[in-house]
C-alpha positions in Angstrom: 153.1 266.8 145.6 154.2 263.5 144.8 153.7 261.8 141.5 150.1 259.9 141.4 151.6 256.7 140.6 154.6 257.6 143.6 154.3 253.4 144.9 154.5 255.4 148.6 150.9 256.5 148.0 149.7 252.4 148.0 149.6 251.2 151.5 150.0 247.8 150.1 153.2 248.7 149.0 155.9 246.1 148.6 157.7 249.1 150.7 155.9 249.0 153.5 155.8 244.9 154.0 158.7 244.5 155.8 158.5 247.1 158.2 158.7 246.3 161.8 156.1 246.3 164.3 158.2 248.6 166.3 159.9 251.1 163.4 158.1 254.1 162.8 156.4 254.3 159.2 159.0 257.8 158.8 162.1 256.1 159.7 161.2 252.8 157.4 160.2 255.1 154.5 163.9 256.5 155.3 165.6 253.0 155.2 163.6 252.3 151.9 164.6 255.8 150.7 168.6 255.0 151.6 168.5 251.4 150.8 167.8 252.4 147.3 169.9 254.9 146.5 172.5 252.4 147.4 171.4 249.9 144.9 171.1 252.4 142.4 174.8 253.4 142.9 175.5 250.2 142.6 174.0 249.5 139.0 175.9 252.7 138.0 179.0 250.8 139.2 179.9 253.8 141.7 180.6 251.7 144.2 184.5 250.6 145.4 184.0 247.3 146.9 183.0 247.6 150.2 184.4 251.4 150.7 182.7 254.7 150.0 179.3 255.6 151.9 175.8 257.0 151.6 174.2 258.4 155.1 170.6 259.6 156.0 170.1 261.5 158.8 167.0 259.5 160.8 163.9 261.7 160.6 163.1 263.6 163.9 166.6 263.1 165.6 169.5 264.9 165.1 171.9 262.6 166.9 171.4 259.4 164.9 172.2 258.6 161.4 171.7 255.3 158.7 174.6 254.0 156.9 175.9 250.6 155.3 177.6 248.0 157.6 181.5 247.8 157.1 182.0 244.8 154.7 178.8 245.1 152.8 178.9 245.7 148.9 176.3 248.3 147.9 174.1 245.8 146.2 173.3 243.6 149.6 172.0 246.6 151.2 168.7 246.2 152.4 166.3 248.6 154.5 167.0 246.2 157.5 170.6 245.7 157.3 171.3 249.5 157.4 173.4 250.3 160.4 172.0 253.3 163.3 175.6 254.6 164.6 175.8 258.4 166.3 177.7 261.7 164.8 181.1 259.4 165.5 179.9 256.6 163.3 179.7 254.4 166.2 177.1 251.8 166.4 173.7 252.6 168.1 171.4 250.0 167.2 172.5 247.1 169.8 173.0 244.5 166.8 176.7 243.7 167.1 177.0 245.2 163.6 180.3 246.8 162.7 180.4 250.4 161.2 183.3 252.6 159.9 183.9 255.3 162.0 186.8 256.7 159.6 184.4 256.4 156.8 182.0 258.3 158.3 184.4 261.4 158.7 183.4 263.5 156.1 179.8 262.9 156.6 179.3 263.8 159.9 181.5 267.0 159.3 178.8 267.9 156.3 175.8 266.6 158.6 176.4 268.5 161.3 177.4 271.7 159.6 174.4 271.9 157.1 170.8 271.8 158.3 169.7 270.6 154.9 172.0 268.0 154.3 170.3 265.5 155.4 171.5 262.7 152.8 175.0 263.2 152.4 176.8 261.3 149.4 180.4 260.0 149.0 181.5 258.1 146.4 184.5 257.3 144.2 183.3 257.4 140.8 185.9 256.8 137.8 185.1 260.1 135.9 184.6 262.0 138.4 187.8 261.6 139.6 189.5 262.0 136.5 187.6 265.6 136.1 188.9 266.4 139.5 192.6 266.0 138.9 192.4 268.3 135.8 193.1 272.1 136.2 189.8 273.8 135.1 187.6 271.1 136.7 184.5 270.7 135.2 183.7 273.0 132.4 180.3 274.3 131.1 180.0 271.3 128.1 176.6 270.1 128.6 173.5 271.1 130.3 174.3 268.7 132.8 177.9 270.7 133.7 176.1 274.1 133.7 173.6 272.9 136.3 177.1 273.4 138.6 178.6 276.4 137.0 180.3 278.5 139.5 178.1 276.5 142.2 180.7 273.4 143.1 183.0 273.1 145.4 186.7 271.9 144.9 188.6 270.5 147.8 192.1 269.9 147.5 193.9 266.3 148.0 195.5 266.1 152.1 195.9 262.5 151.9 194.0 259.7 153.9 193.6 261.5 156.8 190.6 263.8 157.7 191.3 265.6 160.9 189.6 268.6 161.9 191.1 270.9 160.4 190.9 269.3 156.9 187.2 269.0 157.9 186.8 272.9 158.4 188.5 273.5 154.9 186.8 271.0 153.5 183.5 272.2 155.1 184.5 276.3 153.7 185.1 275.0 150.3 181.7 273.4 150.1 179.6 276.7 151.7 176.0 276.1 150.9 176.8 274.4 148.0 175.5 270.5 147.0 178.2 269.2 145.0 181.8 269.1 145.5 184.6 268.1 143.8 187.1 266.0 146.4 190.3 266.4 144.0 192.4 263.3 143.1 189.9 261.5 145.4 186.0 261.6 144.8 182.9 262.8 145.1 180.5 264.1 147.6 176.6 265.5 147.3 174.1 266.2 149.6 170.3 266.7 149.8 167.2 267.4 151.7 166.0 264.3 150.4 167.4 260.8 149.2 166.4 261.8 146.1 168.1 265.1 145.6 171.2 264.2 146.7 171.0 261.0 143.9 169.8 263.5 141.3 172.9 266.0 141.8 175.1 263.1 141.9 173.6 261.6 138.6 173.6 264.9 136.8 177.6 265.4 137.8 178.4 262.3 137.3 177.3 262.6 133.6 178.6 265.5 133.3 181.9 264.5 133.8 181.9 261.7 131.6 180.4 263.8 128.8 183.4 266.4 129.5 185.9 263.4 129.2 184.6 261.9 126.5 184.4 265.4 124.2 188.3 266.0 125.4 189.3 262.3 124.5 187.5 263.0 121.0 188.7 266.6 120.3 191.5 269.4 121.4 188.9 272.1 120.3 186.0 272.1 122.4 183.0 274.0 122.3 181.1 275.9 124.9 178.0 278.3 125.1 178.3 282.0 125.7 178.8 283.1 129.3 175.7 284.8 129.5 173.7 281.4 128.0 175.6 280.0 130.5 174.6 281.9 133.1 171.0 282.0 132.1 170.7 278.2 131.9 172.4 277.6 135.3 170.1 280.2 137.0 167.2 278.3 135.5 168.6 274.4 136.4 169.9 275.6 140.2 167.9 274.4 143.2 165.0 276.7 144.7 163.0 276.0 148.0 161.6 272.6 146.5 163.8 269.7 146.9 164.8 268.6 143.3 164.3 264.5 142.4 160.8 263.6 143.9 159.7 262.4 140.0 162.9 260.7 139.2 163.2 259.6 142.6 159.2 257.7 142.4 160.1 256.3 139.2 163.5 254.5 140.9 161.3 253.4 143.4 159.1 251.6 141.3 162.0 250.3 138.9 163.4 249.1 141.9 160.4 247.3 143.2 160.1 245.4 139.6 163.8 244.4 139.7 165.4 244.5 143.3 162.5 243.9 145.6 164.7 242.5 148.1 166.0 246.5 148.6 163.1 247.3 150.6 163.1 244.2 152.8 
């Protein structure tokens, strides 16, 4: 159930308005959805110039995916300007666009390996990469970091490149997990909706800048019991109902008061 005041439930919507005559409402709604999440990477300052992606795969096909045009920064992406390209990364949508096939590597290696990734997030993000190049990783700090304990995956640095071979470690490190750590390199989540794969990127992403903010501030850190641990990770880790759809209403309509243009 979505929250009351969800701005999808008005069918005069500022979401809907733009929609063309010949999109189906599911595959706008998806647009809207992805369009979004890049703006609100954006406002977090995860984005790397024009590098770095977010993809959705388009509801009811499995061979067709939405991602930013090569060239765009995060914050001129619009429902409308969101590229179709296939499980290559190669353009579908007959507008001349260009796409990044390279970019898209890692995400169609995770989309087509996981049923229920069907947002896949990659970013660069400052303190995530610095938690990645330290030996322990993330540690259990914050409620945020325990949400992950002993369910993240680490992937180790192999350079530019991401062949497929690098792709099938990189896809057994990760397992049936959400959130992985690329070492030295990134980040990467994934979601059954949007809004779950933003939420477990939010929640690492402060979790590593909490970490590296305690270590700047002290040598002795302190951390919870393992069992407390335990217990608190059992209770934050993801169950059969996508995580987000709150947090993910309340973008929407922050997003509507601020960035209208997003869903245009």
């Amino acid at each position: 159930m979505l929250h009351p005041i969800d701005p999808r439930l008005d069918p005069s919507s500022e979401l809907y308005a733009a929609r063309p005559s010949t999109m189906s409402q599911p595959e706008w709604q998806a647009r809207v959805d992805l369009a979004a999440c890049y703006r609100m990477a954006a406002l977090h300052e995860w984005d790397d110039h024009i590098y770095t992606h977010i993809s959705l795969r388009v509801p009811d096909r499995q061979d067709a995916y939405l991602m930013n045009a090569f060239g765009f920064r995060f914050e001129e992406i619009t429902a409308s300007n969101l590229l179709l390209v296939n499980t290559q990364g190669e353009v579908i949508d007959d507008t001349g666009r260009k796409g990044n096939p390279t970019g898209f590597a890692i995400h169609s290696a995770v989309h087509s390996a996981r049923a229920d990734a069907q947002c896949v997030i990659h970013l660069h993000n400052d303190a995530i990469i610095a938690a990645s190049a330290l030996p322990h990783g993330l540690l259990p700090l914050s409620q945020h970091a325990m949400r992950f304990w002993n369910d993240i995956g680490y992937h180790d640095y192999e350079g530019l490149a991401l062949n497929a071979h690098e792709q099938e470690r990189l896809l057994a490190a990760m397992g049936s997990k959400q959130a992985m750590f690329l070492r030295n390199h990134g980040s990467l989540t994934c979601g059954r909706t949007v809004g779950e794969a933003y939420i477990t990127m939010f929640d690492l992403d402060k979790a590593c800048r909490i970490q590296l903010t305690a270590m700047a501030a002290s040598e002795a850190l302190r951390t919870p019991t393992q069992d407390v641990v335990n217990h608190t990770q059992a209770l934050l880790a993801p169950d059969d109902t996508p995580s987000g759809e709150l947090e993910w209403a309340a973008i929407l309509r922050k997003l509507l008061r601020e960035q209208p243009d997003f869903a245009s």
